[in-house]
C-alpha positions in Angstrom: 16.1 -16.2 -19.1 12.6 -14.5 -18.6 11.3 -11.8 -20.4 10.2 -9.1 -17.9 8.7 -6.7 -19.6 5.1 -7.7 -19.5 5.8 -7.3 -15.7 7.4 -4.1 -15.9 4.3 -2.9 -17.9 2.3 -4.0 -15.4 3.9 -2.1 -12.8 4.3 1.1 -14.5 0.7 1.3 -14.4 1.1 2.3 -11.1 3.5 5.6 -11.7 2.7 6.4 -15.7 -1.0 8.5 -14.6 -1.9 11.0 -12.2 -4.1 9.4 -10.0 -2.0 6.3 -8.9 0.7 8.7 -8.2 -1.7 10.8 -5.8 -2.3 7.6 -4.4 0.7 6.1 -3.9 1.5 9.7 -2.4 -1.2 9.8 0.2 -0.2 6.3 0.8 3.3 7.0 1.4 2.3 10.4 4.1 0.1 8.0 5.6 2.5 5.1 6.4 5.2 7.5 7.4 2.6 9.2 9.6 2.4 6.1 11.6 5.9 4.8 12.0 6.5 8.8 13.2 3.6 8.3 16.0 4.9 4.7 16.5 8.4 5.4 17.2 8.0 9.2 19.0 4.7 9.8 20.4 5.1 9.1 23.7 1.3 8.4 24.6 -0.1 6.7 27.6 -2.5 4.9 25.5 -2.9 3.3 22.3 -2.9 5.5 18.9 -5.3 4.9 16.0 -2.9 5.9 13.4 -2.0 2.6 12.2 -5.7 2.4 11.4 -5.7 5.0 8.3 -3.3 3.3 6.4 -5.6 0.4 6.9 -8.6 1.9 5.4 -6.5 4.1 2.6 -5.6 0.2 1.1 -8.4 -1.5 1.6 -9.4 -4.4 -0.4 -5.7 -5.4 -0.4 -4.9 -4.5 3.1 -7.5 -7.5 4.7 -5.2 -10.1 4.2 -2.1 -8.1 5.3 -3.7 -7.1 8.8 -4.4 -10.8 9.2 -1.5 -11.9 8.7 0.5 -8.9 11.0 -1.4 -10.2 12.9 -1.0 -13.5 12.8 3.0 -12.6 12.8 2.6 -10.7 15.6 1.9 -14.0 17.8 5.5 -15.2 16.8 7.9 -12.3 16.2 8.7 -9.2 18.9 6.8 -5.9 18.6 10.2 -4.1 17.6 10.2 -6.5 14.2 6.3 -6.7 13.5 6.0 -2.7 12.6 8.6 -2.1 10.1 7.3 -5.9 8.6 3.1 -4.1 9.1 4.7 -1.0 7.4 6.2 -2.6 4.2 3.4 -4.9 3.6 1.1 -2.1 3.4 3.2 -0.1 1.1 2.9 -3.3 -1.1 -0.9 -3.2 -0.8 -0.6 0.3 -2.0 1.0 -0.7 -4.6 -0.9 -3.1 -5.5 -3.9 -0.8 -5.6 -2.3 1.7 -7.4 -1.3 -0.8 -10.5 -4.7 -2.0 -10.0 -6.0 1.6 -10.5 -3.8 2.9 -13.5 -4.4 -0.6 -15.3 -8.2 0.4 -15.1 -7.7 3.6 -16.7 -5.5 2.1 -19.4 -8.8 0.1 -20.0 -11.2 2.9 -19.7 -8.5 5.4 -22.0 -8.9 2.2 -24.3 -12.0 1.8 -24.7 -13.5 5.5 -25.2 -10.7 6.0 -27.8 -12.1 2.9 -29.9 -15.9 4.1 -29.6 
C-alpha cells in the first residue's frame, strides 16, 4: 500500500496558514454566489456572476473554463453547472496549496538567513 502522507502534507498547505484559508473562503462565497444567482435569479438576461469565480482562480481556472466548456457541447445545462462549480472549487484549491506551499518556502528561507 502507498504512503500518503507526503500528499496529505501537500494539501494541508492549503488550510495550516491564514491566507489560503481567506482564500479558500472568498472562493467558497464566490462559488456559492453563483449557483444562488444560477438557480434563483430569475433574470431576463444573462448574469456575469459566473465570471468572478473565474477571475478569483485564475491561472488554474483557464483550463477548467475550456473544458466546461467543451463539456457543455455534450452534457445538458442542468449537469454542466454543478460539474463548472466543483471544478472551480478544485482550482481553488489548487491555488490555495499552491499559495501556503510558497509561504512554507518563504517562512523557510528567512528563518535560515
Amino acid at each position: 500500500m502507498r504512503d500518503r502522507s507526503g500528499w496529505k502534507r501537500i494539501l494541508s498547505a492549503a488550510t495550516d496558514n491564514w491566507p489560503s484559508r481567506i482564500y479558500l473562503t472568498a472562493c467558497a462565497a464566490l462559488l456559492i454566489w453563483t449557483a444562488f444567482d444560477a438557480l434563483f435569479a430569475n433574470d431576463e438576461g444573462p448574469s456575469f456572476a459566473g465570471v468572478w469565480p473565474i477571475f478569483a482562480t485564475l491561472p488554474t481556472s483557464l483550463p477548467v473554463v475550456l473544458l466546461a466548456g467543451a463539456i457543455g457541447f455534450v452534457l445538458p445545462t442542468a449537469v454542466t453547472l454543478p460539474l463548472f462549480i466543483l471544478l472551480l472549487a478544485v482550482a481553488a484549491l489548487v491555488n490555495a496549496t499552491g499559495l501556503g506551499l510558497l509561504l512554507r518556502w518563504l517562512r523557510r528561507r528567512t528563518s535560515q538567513a
